[in-house]
C-alpha positions as CSV (number, residue, x, y, z in Angstrom):
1,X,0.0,0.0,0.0
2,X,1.3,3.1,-0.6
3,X,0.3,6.7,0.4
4,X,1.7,10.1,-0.7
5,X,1.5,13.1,1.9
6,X,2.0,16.9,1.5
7,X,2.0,19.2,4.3
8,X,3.1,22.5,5.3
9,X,4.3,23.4,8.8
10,X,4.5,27.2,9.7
11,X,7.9,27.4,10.8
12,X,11.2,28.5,8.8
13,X,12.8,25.4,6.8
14,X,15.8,25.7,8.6
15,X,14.3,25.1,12.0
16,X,12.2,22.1,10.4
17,X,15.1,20.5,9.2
18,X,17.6,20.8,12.4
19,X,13.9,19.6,14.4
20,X,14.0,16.5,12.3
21,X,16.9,15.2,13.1
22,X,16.0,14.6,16.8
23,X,14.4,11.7,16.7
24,X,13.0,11.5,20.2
25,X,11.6,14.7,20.0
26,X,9.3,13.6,16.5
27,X,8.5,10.6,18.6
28,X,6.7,12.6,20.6
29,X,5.2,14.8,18.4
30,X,3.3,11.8,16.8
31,X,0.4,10.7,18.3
32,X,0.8,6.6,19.6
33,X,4.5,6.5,19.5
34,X,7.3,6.3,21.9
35,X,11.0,6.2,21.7
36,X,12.6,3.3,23.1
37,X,16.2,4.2,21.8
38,X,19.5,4.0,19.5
39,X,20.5,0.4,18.5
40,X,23.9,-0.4,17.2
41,X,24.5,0.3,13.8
42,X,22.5,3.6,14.0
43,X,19.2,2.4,14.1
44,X,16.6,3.6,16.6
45,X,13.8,1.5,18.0
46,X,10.2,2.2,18.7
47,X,6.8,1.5,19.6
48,X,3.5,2.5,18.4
49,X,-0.1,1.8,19.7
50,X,-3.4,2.6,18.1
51,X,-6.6,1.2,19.1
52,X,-10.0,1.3,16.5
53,X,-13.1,0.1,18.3
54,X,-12.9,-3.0,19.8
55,X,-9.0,-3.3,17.8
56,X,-5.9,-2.7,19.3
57,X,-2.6,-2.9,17.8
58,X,1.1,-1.7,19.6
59,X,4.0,-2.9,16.9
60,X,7.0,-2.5,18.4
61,X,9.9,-2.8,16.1
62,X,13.4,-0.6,14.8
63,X,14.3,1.4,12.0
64,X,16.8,2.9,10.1
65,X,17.1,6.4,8.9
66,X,19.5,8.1,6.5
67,X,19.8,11.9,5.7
68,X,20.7,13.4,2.9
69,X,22.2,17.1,4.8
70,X,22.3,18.5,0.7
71,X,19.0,17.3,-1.0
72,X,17.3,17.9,2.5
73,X,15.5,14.3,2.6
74,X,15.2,11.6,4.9
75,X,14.8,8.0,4.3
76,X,13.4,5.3,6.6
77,X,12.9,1.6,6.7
78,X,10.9,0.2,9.4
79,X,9.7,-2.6,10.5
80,X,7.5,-3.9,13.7
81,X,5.3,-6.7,15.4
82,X,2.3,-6.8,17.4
83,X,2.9,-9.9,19.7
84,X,-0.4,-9.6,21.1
85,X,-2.4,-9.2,17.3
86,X,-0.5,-11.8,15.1
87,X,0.5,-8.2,13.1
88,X,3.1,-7.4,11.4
89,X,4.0,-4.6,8.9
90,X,7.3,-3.0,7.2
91,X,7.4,0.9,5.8
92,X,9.7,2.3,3.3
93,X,9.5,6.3,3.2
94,X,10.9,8.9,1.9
95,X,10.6,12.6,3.5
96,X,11.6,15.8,1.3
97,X,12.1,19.2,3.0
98,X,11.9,22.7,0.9
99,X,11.7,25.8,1.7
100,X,8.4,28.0,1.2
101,X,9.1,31.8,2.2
102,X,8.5,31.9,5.5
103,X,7.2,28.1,6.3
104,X,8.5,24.5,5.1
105,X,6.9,22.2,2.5
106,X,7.1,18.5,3.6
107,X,6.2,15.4,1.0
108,X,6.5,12.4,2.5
109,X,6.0,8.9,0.0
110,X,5.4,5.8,1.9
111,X,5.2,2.0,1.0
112,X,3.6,-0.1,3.8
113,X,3.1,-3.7,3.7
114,X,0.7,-5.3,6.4
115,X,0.0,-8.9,7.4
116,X,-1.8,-10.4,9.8
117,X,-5.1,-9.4,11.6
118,X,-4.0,-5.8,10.9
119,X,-4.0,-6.0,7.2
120,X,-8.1,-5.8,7.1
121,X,-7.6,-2.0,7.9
122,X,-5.4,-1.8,4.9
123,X,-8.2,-3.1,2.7
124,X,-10.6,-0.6,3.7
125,X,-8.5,1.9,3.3
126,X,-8.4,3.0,7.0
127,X,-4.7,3.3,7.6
128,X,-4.7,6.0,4.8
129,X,-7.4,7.9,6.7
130,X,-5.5,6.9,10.4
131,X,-2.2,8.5,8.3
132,X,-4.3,12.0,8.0
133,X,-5.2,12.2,11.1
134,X,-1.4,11.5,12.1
135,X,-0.1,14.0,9.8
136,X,-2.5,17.0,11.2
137,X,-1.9,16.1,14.6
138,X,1.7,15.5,13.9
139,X,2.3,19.3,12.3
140,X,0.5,20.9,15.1
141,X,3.0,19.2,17.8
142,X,5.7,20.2,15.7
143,X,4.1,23.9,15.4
144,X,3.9,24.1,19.0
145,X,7.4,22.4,19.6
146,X,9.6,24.9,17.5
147,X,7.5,27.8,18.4
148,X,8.1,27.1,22.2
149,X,11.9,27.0,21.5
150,X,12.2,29.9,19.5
151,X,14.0,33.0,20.5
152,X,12.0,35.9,22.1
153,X,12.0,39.2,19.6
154,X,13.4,42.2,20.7
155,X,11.4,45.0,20.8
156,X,11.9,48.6,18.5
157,X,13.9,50.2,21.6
158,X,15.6,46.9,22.2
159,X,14.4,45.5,24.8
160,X,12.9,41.6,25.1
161,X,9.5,40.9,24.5
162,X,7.5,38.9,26.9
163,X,5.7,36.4,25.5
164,X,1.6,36.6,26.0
165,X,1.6,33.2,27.4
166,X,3.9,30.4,27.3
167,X,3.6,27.8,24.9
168,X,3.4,24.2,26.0
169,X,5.3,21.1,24.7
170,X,3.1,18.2,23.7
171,X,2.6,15.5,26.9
172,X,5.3,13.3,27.5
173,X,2.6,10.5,28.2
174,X,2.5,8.4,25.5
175,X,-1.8,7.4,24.9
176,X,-3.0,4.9,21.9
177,X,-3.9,6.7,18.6
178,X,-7.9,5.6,19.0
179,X,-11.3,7.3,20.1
180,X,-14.4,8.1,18.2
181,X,-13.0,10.4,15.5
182,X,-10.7,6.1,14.3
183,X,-13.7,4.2,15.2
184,X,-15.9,6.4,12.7
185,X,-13.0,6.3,10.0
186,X,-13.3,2.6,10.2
187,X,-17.1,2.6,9.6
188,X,-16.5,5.2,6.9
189,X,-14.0,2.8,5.1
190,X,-16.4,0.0,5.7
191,X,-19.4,1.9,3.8
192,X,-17.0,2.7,0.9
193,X,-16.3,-0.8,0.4
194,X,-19.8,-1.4,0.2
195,X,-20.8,1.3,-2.5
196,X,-17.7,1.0,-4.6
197,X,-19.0,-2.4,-6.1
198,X,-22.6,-1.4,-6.4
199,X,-21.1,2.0,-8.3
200,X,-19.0,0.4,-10.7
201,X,-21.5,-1.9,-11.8
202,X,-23.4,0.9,-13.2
């Protein structure tokens, strides 16, 4: 399965890029994942948990990623198991990173492959929708992270500025990707199963 992304986050490119290489730091900006840490060889291992309905899945796993410091990109190849689910899955991706004035461009191509109880969300085409959700909630962490650590402005007479309010860091807690808002997706991707074959008969 494989699933092309485009997103923009509203933060200079140069900040994006020096963010991306602290891996940790994404893995808390994504919503299900934790960082478990470094492995020989410069890979990094991982866990993450979502839960639709009655369905839960944690794939815990490694994965190794490369960057490219002059074509801005990053590629990763992942793998994980869900003990628990009989699940498994491997990922492929590749991340680009350009400059857009004053915010950054991200595309990010991915090739998943699923087996297992797991791969019925695949053929619904609920992982796609579960990647969405991801991505938005992924770009406001990100947001929030960068603009927490960046430097106060001075002000015309040159003093500091103090901030309105400071801005908080997403929770350290790591919570299963799940709820409502997955459970629906997965009723929405069931109902488009059902209509696609009644519309192409037509």
């Amino acid at each position: 399965m494989k699933l092309q992304q485009d997103f923009t986050i509203n933060r200079p490119v140069d900040e994006v890029w020096a963010f991306f290489h602290d891996i940790p730091a994404l893995a808390e900006c994504l919503p299900g994942a934790e960082y478990l840490g470094p492995k020989e060889g410069g890979g990094h291992t991982g866990k993450v948990t979502s839960k639709v309905g009655p369905f839960q899945a944690s794939f815990e796993g490694e994965a190794q990623v490369v960057y490219d410091e002059t074509a801005r990109t990053i590629a990763l190849d992942g793998k994980g198991v869900d003990r628990k689910g009989n699940s498994r899955g491997k990922m492929t991706m590749t991340c680009t990173v350009v400059p857009d004035g004053a915010t950054t461009k991200v595309g990010v191509e991915s090739d998943i492959q699923l087996s297992g109880t797991i791969a019925q969300f695949g053929r619904t085409g609920i992982i796609a929708e579960i990647a969405n959700i991801l991505v938005a909630d992924f770009v406001r962490n990100v947001e929030t992270r960068l603009q927490a650590a960046a430097p106060v402005a001075a002000t015309a007479d040159g003093s500091v500025a103090t901030p309105a309010a400071p801005v908080a860091a997403p929770p350290a807690e790591t919570k299963p990707l799940g709820g409502f808002r997955l459970l629906l997706l997965a009723l929405k991707g069931w109902i488009r199963n059902l209509v696609k074959p009644q519309s192409s008969s037509r």
